[in-house]
C-alpha positions as CSV (number, residue, x, y, z in Angstrom):
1,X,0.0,0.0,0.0
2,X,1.6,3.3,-0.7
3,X,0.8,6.4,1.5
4,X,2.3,10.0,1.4
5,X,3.8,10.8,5.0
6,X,2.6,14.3,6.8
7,X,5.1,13.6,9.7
8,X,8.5,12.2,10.2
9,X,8.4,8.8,11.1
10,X,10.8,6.4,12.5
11,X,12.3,3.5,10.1
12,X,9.3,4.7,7.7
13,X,10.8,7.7,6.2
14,X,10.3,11.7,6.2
15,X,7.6,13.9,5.7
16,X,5.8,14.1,1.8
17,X,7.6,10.9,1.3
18,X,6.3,8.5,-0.9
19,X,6.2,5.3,0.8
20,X,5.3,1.8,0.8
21,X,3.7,0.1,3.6
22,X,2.3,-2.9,4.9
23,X,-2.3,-2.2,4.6
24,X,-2.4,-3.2,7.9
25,X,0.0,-0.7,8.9
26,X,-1.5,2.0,6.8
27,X,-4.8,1.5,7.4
28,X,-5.5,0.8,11.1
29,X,-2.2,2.7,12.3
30,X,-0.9,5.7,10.1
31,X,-4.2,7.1,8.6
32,X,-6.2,6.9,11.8
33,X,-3.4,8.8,13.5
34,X,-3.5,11.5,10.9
35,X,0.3,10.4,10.0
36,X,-0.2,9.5,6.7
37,X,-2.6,9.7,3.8
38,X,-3.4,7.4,0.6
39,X,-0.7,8.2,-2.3
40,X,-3.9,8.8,-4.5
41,X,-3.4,11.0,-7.7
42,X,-5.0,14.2,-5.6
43,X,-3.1,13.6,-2.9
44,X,0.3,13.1,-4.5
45,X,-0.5,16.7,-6.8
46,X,-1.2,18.2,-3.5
47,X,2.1,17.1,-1.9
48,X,4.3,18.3,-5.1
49,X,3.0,21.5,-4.6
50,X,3.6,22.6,-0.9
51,X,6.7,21.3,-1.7
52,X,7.4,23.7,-4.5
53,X,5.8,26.2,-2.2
54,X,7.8,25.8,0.9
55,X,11.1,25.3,-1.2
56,X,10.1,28.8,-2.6
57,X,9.4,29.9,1.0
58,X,12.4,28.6,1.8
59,X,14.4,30.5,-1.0
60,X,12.8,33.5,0.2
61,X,14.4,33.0,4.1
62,X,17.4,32.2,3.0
63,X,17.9,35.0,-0.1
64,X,16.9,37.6,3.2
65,X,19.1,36.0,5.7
66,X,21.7,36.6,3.2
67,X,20.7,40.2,2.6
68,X,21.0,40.9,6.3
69,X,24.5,39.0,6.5
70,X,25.5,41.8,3.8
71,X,24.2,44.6,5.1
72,X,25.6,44.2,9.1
73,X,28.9,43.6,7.0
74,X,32.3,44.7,8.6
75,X,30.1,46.8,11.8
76,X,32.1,46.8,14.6
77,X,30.2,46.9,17.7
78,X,31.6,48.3,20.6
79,X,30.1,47.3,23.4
80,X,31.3,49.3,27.1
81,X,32.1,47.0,30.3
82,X,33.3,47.6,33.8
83,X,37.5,46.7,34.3
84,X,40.1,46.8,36.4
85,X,43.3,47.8,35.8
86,X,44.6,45.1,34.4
87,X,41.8,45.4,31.3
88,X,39.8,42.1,32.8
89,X,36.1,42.7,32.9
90,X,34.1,42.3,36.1
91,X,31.1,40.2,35.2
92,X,30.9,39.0,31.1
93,X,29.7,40.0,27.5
94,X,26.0,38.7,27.2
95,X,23.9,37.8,24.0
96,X,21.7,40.4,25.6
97,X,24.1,43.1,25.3
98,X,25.0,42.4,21.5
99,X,21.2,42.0,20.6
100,X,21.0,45.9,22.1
101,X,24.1,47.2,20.2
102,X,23.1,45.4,17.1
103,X,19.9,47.0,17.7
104,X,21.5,50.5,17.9
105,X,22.9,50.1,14.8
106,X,19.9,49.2,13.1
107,X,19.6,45.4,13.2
108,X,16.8,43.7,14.7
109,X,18.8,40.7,15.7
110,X,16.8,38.0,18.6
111,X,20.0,37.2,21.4
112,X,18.9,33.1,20.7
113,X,20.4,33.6,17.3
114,X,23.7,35.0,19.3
115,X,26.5,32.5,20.1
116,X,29.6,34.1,21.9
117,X,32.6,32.8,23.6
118,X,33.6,33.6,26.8
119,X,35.3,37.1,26.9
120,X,37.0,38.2,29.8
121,X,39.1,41.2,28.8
122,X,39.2,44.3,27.1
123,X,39.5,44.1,23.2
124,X,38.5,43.2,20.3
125,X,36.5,40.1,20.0
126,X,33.8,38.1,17.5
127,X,30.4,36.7,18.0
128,X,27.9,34.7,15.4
129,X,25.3,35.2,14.4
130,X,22.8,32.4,13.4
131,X,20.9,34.5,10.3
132,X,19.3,30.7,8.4
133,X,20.4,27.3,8.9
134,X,22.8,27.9,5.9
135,X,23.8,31.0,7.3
136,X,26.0,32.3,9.6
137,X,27.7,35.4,10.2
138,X,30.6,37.0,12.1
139,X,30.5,40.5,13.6
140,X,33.3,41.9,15.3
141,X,32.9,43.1,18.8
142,X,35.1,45.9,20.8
143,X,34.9,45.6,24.5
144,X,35.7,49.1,26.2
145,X,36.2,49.9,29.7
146,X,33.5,52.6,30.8
């Protein structure tokens, strides 16, 4: 029996798959459950196109991710901490912090999307920002004393 998958399922295979299962399977497990549907000739033109919708959708994320990646460029953001004398900060450089100078500059950026390492002195330093799942950008970060 073949069925079109609306979920990802274990061992059976991934969402709009075309697959072929067992009618037992199909019929008293995976249709009931709302997991799967008949691969009927409706059905299977349905599929095809929200997949060439979401790939489009998909294009559309991606195309502005990388818009965004090229428009936040080279910015340096200078972000002001408390130091001693010695130029190690008291306390550390949060996501938090980034999100607001990136947000200064004109970039709505959400701190989730913000990965940084640990920085403990005064300097220049990088973060990354997590734009699409393909990608990823640096921005430069300068850590003055106040």
């Amino acid at each position: 029996m073949e069925i079109i998958l609306l979920t990802d399922i274990a061992g059976v295979g991934y969402k709009n798959d075309i697959v072929t299962v067992k009618p037992g399977f199909g019929r008293n497990y995976l249709i009931p459950q709302g997991f799967a549907v008949l691969a009927s000739k409706t059905n299977r033109k349905v599929v095809e196109e929200n997949i060439r919708q979401a790939a489009h959708k998909a294009e559309k994320l991606k195309k502005d991710a990388e818009d965004l990646a090229t428009a936040i460029g080279e910015t340096i953001l200078t972000i002001p901490a408390a130091a001693g004398d010695s130029g190690r900060i008291f306390g550390r450089i949060t996501t938090t912090q980034i999100s607001d100078a990136l947000r200064a500059k004109g970039f709505e950026i959400d701190r989730k999307k913000i990965t940084v390492d640990e920085i403990k002195t005064l300097g220049n330093h990088s973060a990354l920002i997590d734009l699409h799942k393909e990608v990823k950008h640096k921005v430069a970060l300068e850590i003055v004393a106040i």
